[in-house]
Structure formats: structure tokens, C-alpha cells
C-alpha positions in Angstrom: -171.8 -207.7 -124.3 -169.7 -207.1 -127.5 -167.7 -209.3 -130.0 -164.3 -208.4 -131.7 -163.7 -211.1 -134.5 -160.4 -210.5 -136.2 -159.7 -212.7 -139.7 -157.5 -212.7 -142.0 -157.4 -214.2 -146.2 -157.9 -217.3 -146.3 -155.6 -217.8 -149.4 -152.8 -216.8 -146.9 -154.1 -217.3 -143.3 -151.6 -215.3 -140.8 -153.3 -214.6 -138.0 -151.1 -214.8 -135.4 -151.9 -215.7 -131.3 -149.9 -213.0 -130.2 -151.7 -210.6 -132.1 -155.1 -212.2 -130.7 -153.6 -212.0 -127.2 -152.2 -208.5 -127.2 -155.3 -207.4 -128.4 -157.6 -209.3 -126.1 -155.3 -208.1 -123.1 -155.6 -204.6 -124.1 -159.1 -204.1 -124.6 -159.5 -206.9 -121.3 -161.8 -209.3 -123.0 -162.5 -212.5 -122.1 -160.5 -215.8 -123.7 -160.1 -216.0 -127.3 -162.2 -218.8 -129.3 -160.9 -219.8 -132.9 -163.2 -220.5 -135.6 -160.1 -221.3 -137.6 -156.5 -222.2 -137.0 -154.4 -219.2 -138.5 -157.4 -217.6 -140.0 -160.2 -216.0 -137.3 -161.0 -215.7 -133.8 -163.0 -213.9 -131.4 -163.3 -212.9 -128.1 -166.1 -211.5 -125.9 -165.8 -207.5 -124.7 -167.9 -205.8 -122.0 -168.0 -202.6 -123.4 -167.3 -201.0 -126.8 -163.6 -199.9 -127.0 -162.9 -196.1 -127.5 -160.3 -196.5 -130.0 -162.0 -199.5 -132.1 -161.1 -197.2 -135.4 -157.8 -196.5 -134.9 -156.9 -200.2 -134.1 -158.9 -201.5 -137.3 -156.6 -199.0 -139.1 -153.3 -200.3 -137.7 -154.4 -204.1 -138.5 -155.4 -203.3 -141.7 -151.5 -202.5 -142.2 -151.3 -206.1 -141.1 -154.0 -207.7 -143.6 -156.1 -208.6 -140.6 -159.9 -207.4 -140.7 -161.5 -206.7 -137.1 -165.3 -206.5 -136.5 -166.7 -205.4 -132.9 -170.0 -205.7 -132.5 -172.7 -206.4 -130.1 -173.0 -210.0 -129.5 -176.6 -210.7 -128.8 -178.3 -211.3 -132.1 -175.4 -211.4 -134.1 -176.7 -215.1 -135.6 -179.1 -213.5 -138.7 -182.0 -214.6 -140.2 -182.0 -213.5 -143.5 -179.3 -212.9 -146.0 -179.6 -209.5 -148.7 -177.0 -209.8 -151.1 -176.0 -207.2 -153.7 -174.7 -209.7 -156.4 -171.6 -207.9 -158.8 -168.2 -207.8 -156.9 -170.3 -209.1 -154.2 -171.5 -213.0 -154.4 -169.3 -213.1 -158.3 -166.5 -211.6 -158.8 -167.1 -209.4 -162.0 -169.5 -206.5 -163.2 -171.8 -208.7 -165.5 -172.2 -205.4 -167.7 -168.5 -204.6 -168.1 -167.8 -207.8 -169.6 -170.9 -207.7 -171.9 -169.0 -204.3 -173.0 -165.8 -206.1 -173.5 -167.7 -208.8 -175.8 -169.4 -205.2 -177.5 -165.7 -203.5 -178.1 -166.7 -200.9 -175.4 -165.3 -202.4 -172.0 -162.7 -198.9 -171.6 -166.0 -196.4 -171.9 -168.2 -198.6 -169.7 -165.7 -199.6 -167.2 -165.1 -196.1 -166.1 -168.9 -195.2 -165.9 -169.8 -198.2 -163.5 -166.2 -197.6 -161.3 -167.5 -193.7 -160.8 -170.9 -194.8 -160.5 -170.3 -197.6 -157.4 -168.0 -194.5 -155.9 -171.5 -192.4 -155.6 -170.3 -190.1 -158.1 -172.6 -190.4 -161.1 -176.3 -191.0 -160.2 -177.3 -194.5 -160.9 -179.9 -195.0 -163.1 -178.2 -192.7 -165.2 -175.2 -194.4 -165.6 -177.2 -197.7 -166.2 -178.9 -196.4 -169.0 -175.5 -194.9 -170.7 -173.9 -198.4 -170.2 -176.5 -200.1 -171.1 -177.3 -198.0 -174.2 -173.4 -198.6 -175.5 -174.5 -202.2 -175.9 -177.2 -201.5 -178.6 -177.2 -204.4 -180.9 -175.3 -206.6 -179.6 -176.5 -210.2 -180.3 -178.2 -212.2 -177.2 -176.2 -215.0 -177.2 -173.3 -213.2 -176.0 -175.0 -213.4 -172.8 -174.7 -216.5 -172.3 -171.2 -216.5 -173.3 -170.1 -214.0 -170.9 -172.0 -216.3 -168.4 -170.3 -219.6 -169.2 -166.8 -217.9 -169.6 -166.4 -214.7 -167.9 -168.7 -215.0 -164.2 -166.9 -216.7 -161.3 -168.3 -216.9 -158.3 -166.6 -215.3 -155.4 -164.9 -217.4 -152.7 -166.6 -218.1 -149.4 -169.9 -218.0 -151.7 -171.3 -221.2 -151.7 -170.1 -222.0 -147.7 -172.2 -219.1 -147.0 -175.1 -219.7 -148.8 -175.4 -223.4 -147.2 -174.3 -222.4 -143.8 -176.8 -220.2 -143.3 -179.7 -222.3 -145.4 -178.8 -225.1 -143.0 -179.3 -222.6 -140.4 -183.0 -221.6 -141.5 -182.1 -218.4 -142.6 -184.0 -216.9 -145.9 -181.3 -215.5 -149.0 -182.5 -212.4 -151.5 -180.1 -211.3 -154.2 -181.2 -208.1 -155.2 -178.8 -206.3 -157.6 -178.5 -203.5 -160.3 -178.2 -205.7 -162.5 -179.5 -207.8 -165.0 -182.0 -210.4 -164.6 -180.2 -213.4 -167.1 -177.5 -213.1 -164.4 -178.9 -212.7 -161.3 -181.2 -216.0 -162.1 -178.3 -218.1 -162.8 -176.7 -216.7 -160.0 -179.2 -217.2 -157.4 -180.2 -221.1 -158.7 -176.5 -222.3 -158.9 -175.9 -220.8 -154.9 -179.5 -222.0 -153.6 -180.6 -217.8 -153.5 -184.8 -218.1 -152.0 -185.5 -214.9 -154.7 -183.6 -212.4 -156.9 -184.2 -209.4 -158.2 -182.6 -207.2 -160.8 -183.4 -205.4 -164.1 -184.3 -207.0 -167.4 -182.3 -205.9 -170.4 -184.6 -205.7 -173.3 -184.4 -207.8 -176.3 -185.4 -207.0 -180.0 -185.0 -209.6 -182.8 -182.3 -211.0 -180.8 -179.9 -208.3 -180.2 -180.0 -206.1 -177.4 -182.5 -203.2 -177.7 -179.8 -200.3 -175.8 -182.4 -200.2 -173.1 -183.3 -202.0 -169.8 -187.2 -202.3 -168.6 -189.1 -200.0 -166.2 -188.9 -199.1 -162.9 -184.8 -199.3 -162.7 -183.8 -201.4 -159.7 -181.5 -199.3 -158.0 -180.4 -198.4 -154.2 -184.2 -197.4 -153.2 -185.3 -200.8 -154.8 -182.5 -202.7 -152.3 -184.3 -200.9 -149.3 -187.7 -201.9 -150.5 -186.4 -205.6 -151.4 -185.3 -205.6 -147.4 -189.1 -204.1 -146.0 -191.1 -206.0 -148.1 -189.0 -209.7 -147.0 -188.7 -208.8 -144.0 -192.4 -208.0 -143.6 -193.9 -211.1 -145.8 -191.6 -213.7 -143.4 -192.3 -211.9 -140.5 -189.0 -210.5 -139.5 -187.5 -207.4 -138.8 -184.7 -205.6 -140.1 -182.4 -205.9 -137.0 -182.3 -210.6 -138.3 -180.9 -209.1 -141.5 -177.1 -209.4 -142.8 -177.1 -207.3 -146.2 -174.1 -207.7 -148.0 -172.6 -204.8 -150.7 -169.4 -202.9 -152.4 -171.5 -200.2 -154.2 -172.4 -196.6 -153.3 -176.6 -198.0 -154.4 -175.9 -200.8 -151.5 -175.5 -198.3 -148.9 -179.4 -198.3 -147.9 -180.1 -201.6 -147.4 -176.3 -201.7 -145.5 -177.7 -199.0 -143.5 -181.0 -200.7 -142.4 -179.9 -204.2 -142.2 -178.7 -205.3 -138.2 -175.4 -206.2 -139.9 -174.0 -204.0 -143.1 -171.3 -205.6 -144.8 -169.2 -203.7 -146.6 -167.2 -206.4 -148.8 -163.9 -205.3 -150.4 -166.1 -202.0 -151.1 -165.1 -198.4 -152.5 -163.8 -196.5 -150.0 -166.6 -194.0 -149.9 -169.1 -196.9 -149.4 -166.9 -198.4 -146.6 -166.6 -195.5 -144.6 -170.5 -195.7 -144.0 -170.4 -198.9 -142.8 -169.7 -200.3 -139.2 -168.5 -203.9 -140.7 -165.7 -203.7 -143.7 -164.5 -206.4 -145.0 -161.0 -206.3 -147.1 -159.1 -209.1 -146.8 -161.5 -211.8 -145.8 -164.3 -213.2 -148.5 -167.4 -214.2 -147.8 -166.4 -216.6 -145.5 -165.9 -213.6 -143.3 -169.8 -213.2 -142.7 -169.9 -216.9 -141.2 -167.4 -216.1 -139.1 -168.7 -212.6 -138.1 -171.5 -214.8 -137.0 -169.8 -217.1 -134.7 -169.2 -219.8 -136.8 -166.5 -222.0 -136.6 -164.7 -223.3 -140.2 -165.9 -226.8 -139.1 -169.7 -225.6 -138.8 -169.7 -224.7 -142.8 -171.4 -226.5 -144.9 -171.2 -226.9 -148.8 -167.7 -225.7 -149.1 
């Protein structure tokens, strides 16, 4: 048995029945169950449809998202979440650039490097090496006025919490975000790199080994292993081109509002829904979150 969700923004929820219905009656799927008025439904499928693609292409045209995927086992245990453009909505080090005078420079480097087409360690280091000397404190600052947290966030962390399930925020980033990150969303662990500190100011480096798409896959085997599960209980989440591993491992791979490279890899994409969208992938129903 198979699921097809189909959801829509929920800053302008315009799903419509009809849609749902047509749908349903072409593919012949069983009744239609809504997880919230306007916004998503679902309905059960005996087989994988043929032309899945070319339909998820036409309702993109209609800024609706569709997901088919096998039902059993869709419920996950364990959430792996990449963390910039992901669970906030910036790229922590293109607004420290901003606060250094070098946003332009930096910007480019991490939108090519998230397309796949600079190697990632390398374009860490450049960026990160354009911030030499800037003071510490601007980390914080960038923290307290520049990070927002990306809607649907906080509903999924506590759904799924609620649920049992174990959440990981691994991310090429830096450490001074990804811990206020993970404590203010109720993350179990993070991981990310540490930007190195002199007298201060930032140092233009960022410690040994670089966390990067390899470190996301190892993040996923060694959880998995220490809590006893296996890959197949875990929904990773991701936009970047060093996400794709862990996407590619995890039972469900969410590519969230992600490059266009990345999301062509990935079976579950994500553009007009946030990360609301993964509860409802799920099978939850709007009135099952919690901490929204």
C-alpha cells in the first residue's frame, strides 16, 4: 500500500476538494482523509502510479506539493535535520559576512557551494577565512537579530518528541549556532563546526575534521546504531548539495525548498509547504501538533 499526501502553504492554504477528488479518481485510491481544512490531505493507493512525476510537475504550477510513498512505516523514529535554510531560515555565515562588510563575496560562494558546484570544505574555509578578525560578539548579535526560525519548526520538533522520536541537528555549520538552535527547539544532540577564536576576534579558520556531507552520513549510522534503530525509522531533512547523503540513506529524504540539483535526487520535495509538511507526510492531522 502507498500514500499520496498533497499540501499546500500554509500562509495561503488553497487546496481545493476537487483537485483532491480528481486526483484520487484518477489514480483510483481510496477516500481522501484531511489533516487540515484547505491545506493537506491524503489518500491510500494500491500501487505506485506510473506518471507520479509528471503530475507533481503540473501541481507544482498550482503551488500544491504531492508526496507518494509507501505507507507502512512512514511514522519515523528519529529526526536528522540539516539546520541553515532548513530548521532557520538564514545562512548563519552569510550574515556574519554582512556584519564583516563581505556578505556579496560570501553569499555567492555558499549559493554555488549548496548547488554542488564548489567542493565543500573548500568553500567553508574561503568564507570562513573572509571573516578574519572580526570581533566575537558579533555572534551573538547576528543571533539575537538576524536568525529566525523557520515555520512549522517548533510543531515539528514537539509532535514528534511527543511521539518518542529522537532529533539530531547536524549541520555545516557553526557550533555557537547550532547550540542555540537545538536548545530553543528541544534538538536531543547537534553537531557542527567550531569557528576558532583568538583574543576575541575570529581567527579566519574553523577546527578539525570539517563537518561536511560525509560527517551527516556518519551523524545518521552512529544514532541510529547507539539507539538501536535503523536507517529505514529515519526522516532526514536538507536544502544543500552536502545533505544529499544522509537524504539518500534516511527511509524518508526531505528535500525542503532545496536547490534544484539537490531536489532532483530526492523522492520527497518540498516547496511550498514548511516544515509542517513533514508532520503531515507522516499522517498527522493539524489537530495532532503539538507546540505550535
Amino acid at each position: 500500500m502507498f500514500v499520496a499526501t498533497l499540501l499546500t502553504a500554509p500562509t495561503n492554504p488553497s487546496l481545493e476538494a476537487a483537485l483532491v477528488d480528481s486526483l484520487r479518481n484518477a489514480w483510483g485510491g481510496g477516500d481522501a482523509n484531511w489533516l487540515a481544512v484547505d491545506e493537506a490531505a491524503e489518500f491510500p493507493l494500491t500501487e505506485m502510479p506510473d506518471n507520479r512525476w509528471d503530475v507533481w510537475a503540473d501541481l507544482q504550477n498550482l503551488g500544491v506539493d504531492l508526496v507518494v510513498q509507501p505507507l507502512e512505516g512512514r511514522r519515523k523514529k528519529m529526526l536528522l535535520a540539516d539546520m541553515d535554510s532548513t530548521m532557520i531560515e538564514q545562512e548563519c555565515i552569510d550574515e556574519l559576512a554582512d556584519e564583516a562588510g563581505v556578505g556579496a563575496r560570501v553569499k555567492d560562494i555558499t549559493a554555488r557551494a549548496m548547488n554542488g558546484e564548489l567542493d565543500f570544505e573548500g568553500a567553508l574555509t574561503e568564507r570562513v577565512g573572509l571573516l578574519q578578525g572580526l570581533d566575537e560578539a558579533v555572534i551573538a548579535k547576528v543571533l539575537a537579530e538576524r536568525i529566525t526560525l523557520m515555520p512549522g519548526s517548533k510543531a515539528l520538533l514537539a509532535t514528534m518528541k511527543a511521539e518518542g522520536a529522537f532529533a539530531a541537528l547536524v549541520s555545516g555549520g557553526f557550533t555557537a549556532f547550532t547550540a542555540k538552535v537545538a536548545a530553543e527547539l528541544g534538538f536531543d544532540e547537534n553537531r557542527a563546526n567550531t569557528l576558532l577564536v583568538a583574543d576575541g576576534r575570529l581567527t579566519g579558520d574553523v577546527g578539525r575534521p570539517i563537518l561536511g556531507r560525509e560527517a551527516k552520513v556518519q551523524a545518521l549510522n552512529e544514532i541510529t546504531a547507539r539507539l538501536g534503530l535503523t536507517q529505514s525509522d529515519v526522516m532526514a531533512v536538507g536544502d544543500g548539495a552536502n545533505d544529499l547523503g544522509m537524504l539518500g540513506l534516511a527511509g524518508s529524504g526531505v528535500a525542503l525548498h532545496a536547490k534544484p540539483s539537490v531536489a532532483a535526487e530526492c523522492d520527497i520535495r518540498i516547496n511550498y509547504g514548511d516544515l509542517s509538511a513533514l508532520l503531515y507526510i507522516q499522517g498527522y492531522a493539524k489537530a495532532d501538533f503539538q507546540g505550535a
